[in-house]
C-alpha positions, 0 to 999 in steps of 0.5 A: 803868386805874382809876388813869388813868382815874378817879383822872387820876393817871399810870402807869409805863410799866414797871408798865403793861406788866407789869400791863395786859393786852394790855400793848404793845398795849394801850397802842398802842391808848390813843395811837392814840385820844388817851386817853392820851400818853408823858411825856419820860423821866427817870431813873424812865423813861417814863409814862403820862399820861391825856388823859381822864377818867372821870366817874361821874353817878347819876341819883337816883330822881324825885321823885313817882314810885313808891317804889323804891329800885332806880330809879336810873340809874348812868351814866358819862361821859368827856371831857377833862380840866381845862384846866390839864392840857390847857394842857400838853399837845396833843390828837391828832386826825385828819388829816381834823380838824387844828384839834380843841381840848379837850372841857370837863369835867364841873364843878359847873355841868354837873352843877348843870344835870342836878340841877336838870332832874332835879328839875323834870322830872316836874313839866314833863312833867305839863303836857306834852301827851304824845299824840305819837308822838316826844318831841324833845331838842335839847343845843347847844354840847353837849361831852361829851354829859353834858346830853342823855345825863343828860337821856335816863337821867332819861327812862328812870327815868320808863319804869321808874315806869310813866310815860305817857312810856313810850309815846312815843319819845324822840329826841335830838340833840347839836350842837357845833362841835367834831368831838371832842365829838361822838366823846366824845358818840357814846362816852358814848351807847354806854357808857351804852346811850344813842342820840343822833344828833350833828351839827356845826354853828356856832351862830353860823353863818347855816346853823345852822337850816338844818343841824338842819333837815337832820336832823330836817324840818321842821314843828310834829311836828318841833320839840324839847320840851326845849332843853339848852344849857351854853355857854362862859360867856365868849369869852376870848382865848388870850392873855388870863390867867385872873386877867384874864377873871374881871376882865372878868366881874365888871366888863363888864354885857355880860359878866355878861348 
């Protein structure tokens, strides 16, 4: 499983069977949750192919916070894989969710963004009236979960320094369009023993707003302390190569704002 998940590399199914446990059944229980797909065969027989992947994330001690070295946050986070992998491929969905499309993967960017909250967090807390009852984090367009999950495991290291966050409740909310995304985001929670409550929304709809406001009420106590947000960075057609959309980018001032 390290192999396929952490490694994103592919298994005989031979070798699967016999070394796996659970075996056949393990393996049907891997197709039946799209992790997982069955190559053509060819003289070697079948393989495994992983649809997913597994990314390991450490949130790294504050700065400013007490001096302990144990006060770290080892979390772990799947999603899709690269799109070039995926561009091969189909993702299963369900019957109830024909049009699913990939999830994005954790690159540089979105950890680039985890790295840079996480070193200004302390500072923006400290001027932070912290005298309520629910502090509230909102992640749009939020894939796998990754910014609000990062963003809630950093909250955590903060209660473990005896910080004043340490009395208030935290809530998060992730939204995305994308039905999958919200499964990875919900998984990921429970695999980093996270809560985070998921809602799907078109931010570009006209009851976007009036979605969210579904979820949490509304009123200056139900408003979010912390917005995440890691949209695609560009529309880009299917059919336009990706040659032509970095083109786009560097040459269209509309683009590049």
């Amino acid at each position: 499983l390290s192999t396929l998940f952490l490694l994103s590399s592919t298994v005989p199914l031979s070798l699967f069977t016999q070394v796996v446990v659970g075996g056949g059944d393990t393996l049907d229980l891997l197709l039946r949750l799209g992790l997982v797909y069955l190559s053509s065969g060819d003289q070697d027989g079948q393989w495994i192919v992983p649809l997913v992947h597994l990314f390991p994330l450490q949130i790294p001690q504050l700065p400013g916070t007490r001096d302990q070295h144990d006060l770290v946050n080892d979390m772990v986070f799947m999603t899709d894989l690269h799109p070039n992998v995926l561009s091969i491929t189909s993702i299963p969905s369900g019957l109830d969710c024909p049009d699913e499309g990939a999830v994005m993967y954790i690159g540089p960017d979105s950890t680039a963004l985890v790295h840079h909250l996480h070193a200004s967090l302390v500072a923006f807390l400290n001027n932070c009236n912290l005298d309520r009852p629910v502090f509230r984090i909102i992640d749009v367009c939020c894939g796998s979960g990754v910014q609000a999950l990062a963003t809630l495991g950093t909250l955590d290291l903060l209660r473990n320094s005896r910080h004043e966050l340490a009395a208030v409740n935290v809530e998060a909310v992730a939204v995305d369009v994308n039905q999958r995304a919200l499964r990875f985001t919900e998984f990921n929670a429970r695999l980093n023993r996270l809560k985070v409550t998921t809602l799907q929304s078109d931010l570009l709809a006209d009851d976007a707003v009036t979605s969210i406001e579904e979820i949490i009420g509304r009123g200056e106590s139900n408003k979010f302390d912390i917005l995440l947000a890691n949209p695609p960075f560009i529309p880009t057609p299917n059919l336009v190569s990706d040659d032509a959309a970095l083109s786009l980018r560097e040459t269209n001032p509309i683009a590049n704002n």
